[in-house]
C-alpha positions as CSV (number, residue, x, y, z in Angstrom):
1,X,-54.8,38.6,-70.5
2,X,-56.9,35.3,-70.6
3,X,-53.5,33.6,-70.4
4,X,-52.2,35.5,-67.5
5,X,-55.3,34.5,-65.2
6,X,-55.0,31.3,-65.7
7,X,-51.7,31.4,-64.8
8,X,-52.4,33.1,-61.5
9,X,-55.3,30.7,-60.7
10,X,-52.6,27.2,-61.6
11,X,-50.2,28.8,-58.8
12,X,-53.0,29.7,-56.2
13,X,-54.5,25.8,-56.4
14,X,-50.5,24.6,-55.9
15,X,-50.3,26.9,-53.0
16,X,-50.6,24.7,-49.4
17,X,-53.6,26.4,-47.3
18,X,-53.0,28.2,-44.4
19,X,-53.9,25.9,-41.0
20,X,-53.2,26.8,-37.3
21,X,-52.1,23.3,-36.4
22,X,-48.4,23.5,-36.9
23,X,-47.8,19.9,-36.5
24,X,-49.5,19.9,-40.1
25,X,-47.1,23.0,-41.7
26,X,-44.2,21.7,-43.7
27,X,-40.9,21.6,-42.9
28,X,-38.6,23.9,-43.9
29,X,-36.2,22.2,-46.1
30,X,-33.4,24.9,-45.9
31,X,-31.1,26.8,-43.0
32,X,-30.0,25.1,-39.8
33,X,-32.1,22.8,-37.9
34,X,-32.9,23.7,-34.4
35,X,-32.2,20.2,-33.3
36,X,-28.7,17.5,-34.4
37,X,-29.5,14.4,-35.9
38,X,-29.3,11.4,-33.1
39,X,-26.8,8.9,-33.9
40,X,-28.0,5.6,-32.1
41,X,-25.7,3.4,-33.4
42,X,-23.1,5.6,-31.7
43,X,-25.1,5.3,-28.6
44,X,-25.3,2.2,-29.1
45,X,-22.0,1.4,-29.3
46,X,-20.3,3.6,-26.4
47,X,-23.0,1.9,-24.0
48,X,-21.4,-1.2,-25.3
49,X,-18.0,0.3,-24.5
50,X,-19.1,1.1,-21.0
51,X,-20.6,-2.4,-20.0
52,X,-17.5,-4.1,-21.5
53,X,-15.2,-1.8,-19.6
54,X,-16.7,-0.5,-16.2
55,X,-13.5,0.6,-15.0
56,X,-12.8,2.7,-17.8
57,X,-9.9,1.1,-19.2
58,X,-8.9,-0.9,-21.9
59,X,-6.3,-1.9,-24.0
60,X,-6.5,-0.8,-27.8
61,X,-6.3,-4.8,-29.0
62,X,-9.8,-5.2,-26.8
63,X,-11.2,-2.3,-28.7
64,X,-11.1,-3.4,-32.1
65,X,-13.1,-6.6,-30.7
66,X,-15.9,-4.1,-30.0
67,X,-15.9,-2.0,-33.2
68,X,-13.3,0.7,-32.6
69,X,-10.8,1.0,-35.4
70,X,-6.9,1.2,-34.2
71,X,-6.2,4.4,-35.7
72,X,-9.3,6.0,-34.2
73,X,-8.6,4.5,-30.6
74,X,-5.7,6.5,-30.6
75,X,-6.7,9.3,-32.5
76,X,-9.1,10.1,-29.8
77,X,-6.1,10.3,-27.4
78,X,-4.5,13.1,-28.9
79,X,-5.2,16.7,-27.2
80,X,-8.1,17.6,-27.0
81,X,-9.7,14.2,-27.1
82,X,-12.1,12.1,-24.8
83,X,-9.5,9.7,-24.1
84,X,-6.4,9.5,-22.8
85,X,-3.0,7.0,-23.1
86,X,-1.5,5.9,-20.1
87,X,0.4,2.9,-21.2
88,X,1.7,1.5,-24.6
89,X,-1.0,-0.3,-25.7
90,X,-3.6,0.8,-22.9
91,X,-5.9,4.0,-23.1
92,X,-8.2,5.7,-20.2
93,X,-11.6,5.8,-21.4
94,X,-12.2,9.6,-19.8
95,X,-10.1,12.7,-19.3
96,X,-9.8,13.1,-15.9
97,X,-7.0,11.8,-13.2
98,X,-7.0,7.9,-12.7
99,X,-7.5,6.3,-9.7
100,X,-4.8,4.4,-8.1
101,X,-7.0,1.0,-9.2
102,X,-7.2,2.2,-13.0
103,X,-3.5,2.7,-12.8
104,X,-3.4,-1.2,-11.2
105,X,-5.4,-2.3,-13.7
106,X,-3.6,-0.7,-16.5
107,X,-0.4,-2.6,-15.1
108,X,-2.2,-6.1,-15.1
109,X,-3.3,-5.5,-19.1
110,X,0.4,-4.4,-19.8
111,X,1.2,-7.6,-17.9
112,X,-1.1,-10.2,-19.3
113,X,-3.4,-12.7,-18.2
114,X,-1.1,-14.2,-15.9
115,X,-0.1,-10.6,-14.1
116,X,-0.4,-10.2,-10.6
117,X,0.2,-7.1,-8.2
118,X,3.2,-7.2,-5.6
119,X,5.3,-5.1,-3.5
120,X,4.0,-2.2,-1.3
121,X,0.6,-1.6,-3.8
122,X,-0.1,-5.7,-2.5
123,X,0.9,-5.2,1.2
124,X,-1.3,-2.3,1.1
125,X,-4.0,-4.7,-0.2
126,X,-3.4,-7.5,2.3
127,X,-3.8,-4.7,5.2
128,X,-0.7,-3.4,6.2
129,X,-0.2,0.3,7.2
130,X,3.3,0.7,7.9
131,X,6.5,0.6,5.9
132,X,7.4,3.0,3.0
133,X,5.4,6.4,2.8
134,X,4.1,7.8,-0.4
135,X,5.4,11.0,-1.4
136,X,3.0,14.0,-2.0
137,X,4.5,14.9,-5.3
138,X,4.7,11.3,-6.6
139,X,1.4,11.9,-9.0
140,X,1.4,8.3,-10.0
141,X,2.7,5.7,-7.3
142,X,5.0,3.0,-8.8
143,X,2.8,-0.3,-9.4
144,X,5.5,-3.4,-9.4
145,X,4.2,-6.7,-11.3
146,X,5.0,-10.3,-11.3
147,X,4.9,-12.0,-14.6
148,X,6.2,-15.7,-15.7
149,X,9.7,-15.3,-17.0
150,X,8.5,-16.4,-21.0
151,X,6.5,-13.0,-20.9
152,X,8.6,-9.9,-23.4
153,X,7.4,-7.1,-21.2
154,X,9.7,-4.5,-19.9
155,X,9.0,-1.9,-17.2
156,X,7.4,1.3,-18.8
157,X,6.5,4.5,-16.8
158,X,5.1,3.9,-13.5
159,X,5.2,-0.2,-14.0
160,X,8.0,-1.9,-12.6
161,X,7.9,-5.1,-14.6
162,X,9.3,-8.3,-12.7
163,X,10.2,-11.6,-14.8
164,X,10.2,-15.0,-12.5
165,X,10.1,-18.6,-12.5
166,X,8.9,-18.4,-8.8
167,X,5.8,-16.9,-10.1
168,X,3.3,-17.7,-6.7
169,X,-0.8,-18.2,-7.0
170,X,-2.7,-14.7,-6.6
171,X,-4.8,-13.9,-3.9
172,X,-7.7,-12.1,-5.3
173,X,-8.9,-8.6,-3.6
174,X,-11.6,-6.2,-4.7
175,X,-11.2,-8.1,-8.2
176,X,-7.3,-7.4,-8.2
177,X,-4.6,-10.5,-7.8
178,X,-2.1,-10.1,-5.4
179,X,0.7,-11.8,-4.6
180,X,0.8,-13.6,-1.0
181,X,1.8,-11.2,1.8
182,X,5.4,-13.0,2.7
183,X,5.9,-12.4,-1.1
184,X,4.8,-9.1,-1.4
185,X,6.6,-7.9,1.5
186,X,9.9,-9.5,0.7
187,X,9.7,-8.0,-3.2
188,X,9.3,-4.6,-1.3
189,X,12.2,-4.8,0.9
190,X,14.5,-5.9,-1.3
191,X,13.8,-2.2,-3.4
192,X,14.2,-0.2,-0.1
193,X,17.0,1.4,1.0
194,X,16.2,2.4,4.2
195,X,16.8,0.1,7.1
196,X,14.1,2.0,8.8
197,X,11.0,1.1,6.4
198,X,12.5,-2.3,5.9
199,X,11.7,-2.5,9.7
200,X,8.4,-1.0,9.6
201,X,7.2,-3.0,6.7
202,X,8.6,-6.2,8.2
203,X,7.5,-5.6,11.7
204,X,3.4,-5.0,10.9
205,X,2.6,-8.5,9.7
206,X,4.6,-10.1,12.6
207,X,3.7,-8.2,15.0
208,X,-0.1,-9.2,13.6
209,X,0.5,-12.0,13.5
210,X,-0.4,-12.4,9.9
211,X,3.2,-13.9,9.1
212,X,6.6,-15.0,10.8
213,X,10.1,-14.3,10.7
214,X,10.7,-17.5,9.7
215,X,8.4,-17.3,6.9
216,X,10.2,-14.3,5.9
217,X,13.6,-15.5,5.7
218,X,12.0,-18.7,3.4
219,X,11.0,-16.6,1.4
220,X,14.6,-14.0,1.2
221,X,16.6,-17.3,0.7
222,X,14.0,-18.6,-1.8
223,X,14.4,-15.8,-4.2
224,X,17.5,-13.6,-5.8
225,X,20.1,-12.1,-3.2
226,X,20.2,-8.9,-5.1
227,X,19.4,-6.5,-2.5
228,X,18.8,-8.8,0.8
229,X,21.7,-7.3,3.0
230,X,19.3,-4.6,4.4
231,X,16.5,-7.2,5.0
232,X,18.6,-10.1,6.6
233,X,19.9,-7.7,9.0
234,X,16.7,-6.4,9.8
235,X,15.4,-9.8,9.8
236,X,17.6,-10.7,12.9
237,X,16.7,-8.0,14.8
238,X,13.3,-8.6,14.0
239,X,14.4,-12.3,15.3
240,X,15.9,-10.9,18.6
241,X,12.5,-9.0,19.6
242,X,12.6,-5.5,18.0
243,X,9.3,-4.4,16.5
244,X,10.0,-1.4,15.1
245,X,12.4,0.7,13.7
246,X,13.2,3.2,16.9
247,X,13.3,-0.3,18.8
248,X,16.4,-1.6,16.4
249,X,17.9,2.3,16.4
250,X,18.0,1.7,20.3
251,X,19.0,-1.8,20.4
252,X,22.4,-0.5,18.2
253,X,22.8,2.2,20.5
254,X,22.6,0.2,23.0
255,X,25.4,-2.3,22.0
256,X,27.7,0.3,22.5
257,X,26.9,1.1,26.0
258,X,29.1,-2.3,27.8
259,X,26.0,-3.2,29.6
260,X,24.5,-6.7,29.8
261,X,22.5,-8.2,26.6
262,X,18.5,-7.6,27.2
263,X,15.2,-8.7,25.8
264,X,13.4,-6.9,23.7
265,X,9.8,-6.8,23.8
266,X,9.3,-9.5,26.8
267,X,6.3,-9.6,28.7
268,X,6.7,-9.5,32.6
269,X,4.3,-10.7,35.4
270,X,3.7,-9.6,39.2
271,X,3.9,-11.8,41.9
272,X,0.6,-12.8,41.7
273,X,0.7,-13.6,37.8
274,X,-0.7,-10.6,36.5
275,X,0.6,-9.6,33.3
276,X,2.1,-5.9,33.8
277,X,2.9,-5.4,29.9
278,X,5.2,-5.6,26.9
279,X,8.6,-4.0,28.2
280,X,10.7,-2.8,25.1
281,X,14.0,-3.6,26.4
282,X,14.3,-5.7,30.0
283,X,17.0,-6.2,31.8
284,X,16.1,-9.5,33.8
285,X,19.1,-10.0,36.1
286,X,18.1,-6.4,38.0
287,X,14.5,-5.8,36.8
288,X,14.9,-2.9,34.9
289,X,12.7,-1.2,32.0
290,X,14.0,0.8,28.7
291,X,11.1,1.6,26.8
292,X,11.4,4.0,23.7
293,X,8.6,6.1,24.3
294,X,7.1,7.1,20.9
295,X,3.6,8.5,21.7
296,X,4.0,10.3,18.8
297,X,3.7,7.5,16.6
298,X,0.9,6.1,17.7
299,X,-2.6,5.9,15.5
300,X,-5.0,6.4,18.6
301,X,-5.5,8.1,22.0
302,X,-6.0,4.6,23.1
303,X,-2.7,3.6,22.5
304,X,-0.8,6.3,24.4
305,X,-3.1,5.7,27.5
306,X,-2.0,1.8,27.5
307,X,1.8,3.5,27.3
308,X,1.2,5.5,30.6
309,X,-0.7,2.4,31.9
310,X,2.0,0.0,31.3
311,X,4.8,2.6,33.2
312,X,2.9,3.1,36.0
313,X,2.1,-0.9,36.6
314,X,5.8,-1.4,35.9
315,X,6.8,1.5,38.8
316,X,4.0,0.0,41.3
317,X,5.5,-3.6,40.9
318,X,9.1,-2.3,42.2
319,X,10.4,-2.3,38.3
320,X,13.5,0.4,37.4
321,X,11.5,2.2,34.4
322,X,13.3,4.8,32.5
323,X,12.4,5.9,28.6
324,X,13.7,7.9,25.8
325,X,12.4,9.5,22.7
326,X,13.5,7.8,19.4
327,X,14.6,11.6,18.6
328,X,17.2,11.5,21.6
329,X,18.2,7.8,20.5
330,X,19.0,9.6,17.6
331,X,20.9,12.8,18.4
332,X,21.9,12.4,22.1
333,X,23.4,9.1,21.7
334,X,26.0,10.1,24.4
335,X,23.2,11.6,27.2
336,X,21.4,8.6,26.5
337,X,23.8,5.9,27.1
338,X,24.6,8.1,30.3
339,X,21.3,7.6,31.6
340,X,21.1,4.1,31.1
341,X,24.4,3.2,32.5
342,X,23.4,5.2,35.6
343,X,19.6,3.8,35.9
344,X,21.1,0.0,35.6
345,X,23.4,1.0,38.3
346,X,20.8,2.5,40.7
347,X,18.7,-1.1,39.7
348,X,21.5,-3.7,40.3
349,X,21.8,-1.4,44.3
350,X,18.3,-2.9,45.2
351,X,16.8,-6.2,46.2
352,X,15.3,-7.3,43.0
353,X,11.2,-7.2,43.1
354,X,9.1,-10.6,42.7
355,X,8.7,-10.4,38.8
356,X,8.8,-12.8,36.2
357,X,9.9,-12.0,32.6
358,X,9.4,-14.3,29.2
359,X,11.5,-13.4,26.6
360,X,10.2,-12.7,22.7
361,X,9.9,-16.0,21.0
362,X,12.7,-16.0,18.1
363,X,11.8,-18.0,15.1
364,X,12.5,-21.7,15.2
365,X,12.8,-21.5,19.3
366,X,10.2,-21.4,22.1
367,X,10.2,-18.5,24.3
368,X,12.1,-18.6,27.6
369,X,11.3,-17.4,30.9
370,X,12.8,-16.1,34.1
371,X,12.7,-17.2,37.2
372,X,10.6,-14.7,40.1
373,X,13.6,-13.9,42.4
């Protein structure tokens, strides 16, 4: 019995006393903690991963600099996984859809150090608007690279890889090289079939003014002449005066008709000097106006208003105008060349009015000018 009490009494002096103050009560040792460990050298590390790479890509050979095994860069690709791949070698640091400059940079770290951007991701860049059109189902647009021809790299997936010893020096925008606009523009039209874009893309900078056709062809005859026919004949239109691709549909159609040769976009002055506008086609001999009237086309209210404008200065000054839609150039060539052949008759009835015309200036000649009648 003795024994037994001072058992009792041994256990009761081991026992913790009862407090109120639970920051003093001991923590349980078993079950599930209410709170996960923090790992702060994994912290640590993705804040690392994230200053290093603020665009949110990288390519797996950078990773392993910062800590990140091989195996576990691409591990964390698989479904399921906080990454993603979206080249050989390259990995999106995030699950969501890449913007079009994660994609460009992608290309440049599949490319190398010495990568630069071209075709229509670069004309884009330098400021152009027209040209080729993106297609809405395209999900990833194709990004076409210049590299020095010593560089093993092969196109892959939405990279069009280019090898060349005419490798030019990058213009840097937003952090990205470039290729120079004539470059970039020419290494687009030569992967275009369609006359009609080639137009558009070649017509935006020199209508600009940001480059010439004579620049242009430099830099056609420069390169390869695998796929130049489309842009050489555009390129002499372009030389001739057209400015757009309705303008070179009309000046073929017109070619057919058996009336004189005109100028294309000439600029024509009153009597007095004052500069009436920018005729698409003008026939100087009788003072007559073809313009292709493509309101639809234009980017701004602005622009059609200077279209009505222009006609009715042209009518005031004693000027034939007639115009067509590029549709009707299109589908009515017949009614079309009708209209023309009769309008250029009614013009050459009538005293010609006091105008004066100066025709487009075509690369490596100075504009000419008519005479006021």
């Amino acid at each position: 019995m003795q024994r037994h009490r001072r058992k009792v009494a041994f256990q009761r002096r081991r026992r913790p006393a009862r407090t109120t103050d639970c920051s003093k009560r001991p923590r349980a040792t078993g079950g599930v903690p209410h709170h996960r460990p923090v790992d702060l050298s994994a912290r640590r590390r993705y804040a690392r991963l994230r200053e290093a790479f603020p665009n949110g890509v990288a390519a797996v050979r950078d990773l392993v600099t910062y800590g990140i095994p091989e195996r576990t860069a691409y591990e964390r690709c698989l479904e399921g996984g906080p990454w993603q791949r979206v080249l050989p070698g390259i990995v999106l640091l995030f699950t969501g859809r890449p913007t079009i400059d994660q994609l460009t940079y992608a290309a440049l770290l599949l490319g190398g150090p010495e990568a630069m951007i071209t075709g229509i991701q670069a004309c884009r860049r330098h400021g152009l608007r027209r040209g080729p059109i993106r297609r809405a189902d395209d999900p990833r647009p194709e990004i076409h690279i210049l590299v020095p021809k010593c560089r093993q790299v092969r196109s892959v997936e939405f990279v069009h890889v280019e090898r060349t010893n005419r490798l030019p020096t990058p213009i840097m925008r937003e952090g990205i090289p470039i290729a120079p606009l004539v470059r970039a523009c020419t290494d687009t039209a030569r992967r275009i079939r369609s006359s009609a874009e080639v137009t558009e893309l070649f017509a935006d900078p020199v209508q600009r003014g940001l480059c010439t056709v004579a620049a242009l062809w430099d830099e056609l005859n420069s390169g390869t002449r695998r796929g130049t026919a489309v842009p050489r004949a555009v390129l002499a239109d372009l030389a001739a005066g057209v400015r757009s691709a309705a303008e070179r549909a009309a000046k073929q159609l017109w070619s057919r008709t058996g009336l004189p040769e005109p100028w294309w976009n000439a600029e024509v002055w009153d009597a007095d000097g004052r500069l009436l506008g920018i005729a698409d086609c003008w026939l100087d001999e009788v003072a007559m106006v073809w313009e292709i009237e493509s309101s639809e086309w234009h980017l701004s209210p602005a622009d059609h208003e200077y279209t009505v404008r222009r006609a009715a200065q042209f009518t005031a000054a004693g000027i034939v105008y007639v115009a067509s839609k590029p549709k009707m150039v299109l589908t009515d060539e017949a009614g079309v060349m009708a209209t023309l052949r009769a309008v250029y008759t009614q013009a050459a009835s009538r005293r010609r009015p006091p105008v004066t015309a100066r025709r487009a200036a075509v690369a490596g000649k100075p504009p000419s000018r008519s005479h006021i009648a």
